[in-house]
N, C-alpha and C positions, 0 to 999 in steps of 0.2 A: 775641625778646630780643636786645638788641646786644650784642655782644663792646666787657667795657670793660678787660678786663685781659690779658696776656698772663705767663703763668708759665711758668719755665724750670726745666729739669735742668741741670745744671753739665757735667760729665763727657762728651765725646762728643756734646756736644751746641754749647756756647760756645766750647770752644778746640779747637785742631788736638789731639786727643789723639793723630793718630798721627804729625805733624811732633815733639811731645814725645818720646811713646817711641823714636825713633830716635834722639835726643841720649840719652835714658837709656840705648839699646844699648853707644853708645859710653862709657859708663861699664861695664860688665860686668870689665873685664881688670884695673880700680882693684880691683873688690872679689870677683872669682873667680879660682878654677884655668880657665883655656879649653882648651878640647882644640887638638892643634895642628893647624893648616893650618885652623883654623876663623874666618874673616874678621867683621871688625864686619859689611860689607855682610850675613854670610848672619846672623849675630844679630839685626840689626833686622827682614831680611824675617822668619824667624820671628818674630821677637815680636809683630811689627807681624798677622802672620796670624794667632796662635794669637789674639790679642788680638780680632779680629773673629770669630773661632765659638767661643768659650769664656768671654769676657767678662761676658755676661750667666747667666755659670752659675758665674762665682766664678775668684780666682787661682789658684786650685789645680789648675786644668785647665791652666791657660796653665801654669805650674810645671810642671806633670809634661809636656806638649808637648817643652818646652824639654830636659830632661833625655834623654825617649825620643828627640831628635833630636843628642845626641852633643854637644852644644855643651859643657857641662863637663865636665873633665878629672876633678873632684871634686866631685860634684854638692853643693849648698847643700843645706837641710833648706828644706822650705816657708816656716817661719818666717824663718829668714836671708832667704829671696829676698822675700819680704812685705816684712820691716823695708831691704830696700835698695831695693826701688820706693818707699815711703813717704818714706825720706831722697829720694829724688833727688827726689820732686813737691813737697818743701818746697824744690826746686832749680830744678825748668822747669818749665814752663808757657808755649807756644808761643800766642798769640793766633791767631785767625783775622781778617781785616782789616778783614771787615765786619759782625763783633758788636757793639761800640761802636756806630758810627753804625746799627745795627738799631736798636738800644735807645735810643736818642737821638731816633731817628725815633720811636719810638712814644709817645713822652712829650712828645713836642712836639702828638700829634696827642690827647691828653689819655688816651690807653690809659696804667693804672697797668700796671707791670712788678715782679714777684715772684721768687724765686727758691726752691727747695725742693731740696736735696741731701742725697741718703743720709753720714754721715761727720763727724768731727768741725770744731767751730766753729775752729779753728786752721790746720788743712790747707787747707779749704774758703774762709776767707779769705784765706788767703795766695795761693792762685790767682787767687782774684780778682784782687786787686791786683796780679798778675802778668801778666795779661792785659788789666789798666786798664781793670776797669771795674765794678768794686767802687761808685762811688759813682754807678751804675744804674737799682738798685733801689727801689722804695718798701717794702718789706721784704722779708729775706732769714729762710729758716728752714735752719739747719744740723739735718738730725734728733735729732744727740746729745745738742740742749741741750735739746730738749723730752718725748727718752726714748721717740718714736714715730718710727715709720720707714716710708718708702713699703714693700712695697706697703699698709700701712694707712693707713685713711681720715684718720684724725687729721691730717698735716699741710697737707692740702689743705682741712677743715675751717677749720684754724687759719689758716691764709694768707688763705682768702675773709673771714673775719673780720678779719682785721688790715686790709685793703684796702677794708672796707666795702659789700661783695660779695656776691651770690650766686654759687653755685657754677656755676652753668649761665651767669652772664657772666663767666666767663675761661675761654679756653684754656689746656691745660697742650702744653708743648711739650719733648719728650724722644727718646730712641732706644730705652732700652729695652721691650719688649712687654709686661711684668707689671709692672713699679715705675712707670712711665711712662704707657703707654695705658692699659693694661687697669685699673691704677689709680685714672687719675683720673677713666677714664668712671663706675666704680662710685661715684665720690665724685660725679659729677654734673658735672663739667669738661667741655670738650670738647677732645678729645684732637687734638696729631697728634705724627705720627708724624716725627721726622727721622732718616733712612735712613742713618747714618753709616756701622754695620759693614755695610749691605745685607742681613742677615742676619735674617729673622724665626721667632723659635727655638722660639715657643712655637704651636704647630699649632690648639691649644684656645683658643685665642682669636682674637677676626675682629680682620681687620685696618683700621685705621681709614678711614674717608674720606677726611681732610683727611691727605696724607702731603705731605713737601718731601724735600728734599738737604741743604738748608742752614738755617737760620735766618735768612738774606735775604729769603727768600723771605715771613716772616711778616707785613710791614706788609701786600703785597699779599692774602695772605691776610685778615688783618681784614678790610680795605676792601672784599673780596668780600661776607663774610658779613655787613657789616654794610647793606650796599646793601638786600641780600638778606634780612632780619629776622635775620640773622646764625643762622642755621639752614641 
């Protein structure tokens, strides 16, 4: 069966999420107490680290990282530090340079391109467009609007459907191990894996076949597995 479509995760997958959160560090002293002698430099490394082993397990870990490592003077409540990432990602959004013409490429070579993100239809668009290239897609699913969320099968259902697709001709392409791979293979996708945080957190689940770095790397992908019966 040939790969006809290519579906994407947003987050850590399309944009530099951690060229963002270092501009978002340097917002930290706008809206907290900082302990003194504690530098933007050593904010971003933390954030930027707790952000790669705790990410895929929720804000609340990276929250409390952040706190047990001294950085504020008066620590936020989880919800304060929630609602000041959320303001600042309606603020950056750091493109990566070769997302666009990835997706470009692949619509030229007649692969439909989808998009599936956990999160609200407002946030999630506005990054787009933040990273130009919002108008990519041959449909986009924001979870919130349809009330189903990865890891359940529903939007990956819905996506093949809107695309005019079986499930088993698109790849889904993401970082996370459970919302991402383990996900979409159970919906029948064929998964890969991009290696963003390098971190694979979930032990109970195998790791895929098809893994990258980047998402450059996907044209050459298809055209592998497509030579190939795209299996």
């Amino acid at each position: 069966m040939k790969i006809k479509a290519a579906v994407f995760d947003l987050d850590h997958t399309l944009f530099d999420r951690y060229a963002t959160l270092r501009i978002v560090a340097g917002d930290f002293r706008k809206f907290f107490e900082i302990s003194e002698g504690v530098t933007d430099e050593f904010i971003a490394g933390e954030l930027t680290w707790a952000d790669k082993q705790y990410v895929h397990f929720g804000w609340e870990k990276i929250h409390a990282h952040l706190v047990e490592k001294g950085i504020f003077a008066n620590p936020p409540s989880f919800e304060e530090y929630r609602d000041f990432l959320l303001g600042r990602f309606h603020c950056y959004a750091v493109p990566f340079p070769f997302t666009r013409p990835m997706l470009l490429k692949l619509r030229e070579k007649g692969i439909k391109t989808g998009l599936i993100t956990n999160g609200s239809h407002e946030l999630q668009y506005k990054k787009l467009a933040m990273v130009g290239i919002d108008d990519c897609f041959d449909s986009i699913i924001a979870t919130r609007d349809i009330g189903v969320h990865k890891p359940e099968r529903g939007p990956f259902d819905i996506m093949s459907a809107r695309l005019g697709l079986e499930n088993g001709e698109c790849l889904y392409i993401g970082d996370n191990p459970l919302n991402d791979v383990e996900a979409s293979r159970r919906a029948g996708y064929i998964p890969v894996w991009i290696r963003t945080t390098g971190v694979w957190c979930y032990p109970e689940f195998e790791k895929p076949e098809l893994q990258a770095d980047t998402v450059a790397e996907i044209p050459a992908i298809i055209e592998k597995l497509n030579s190939t019966g795209g299996r």
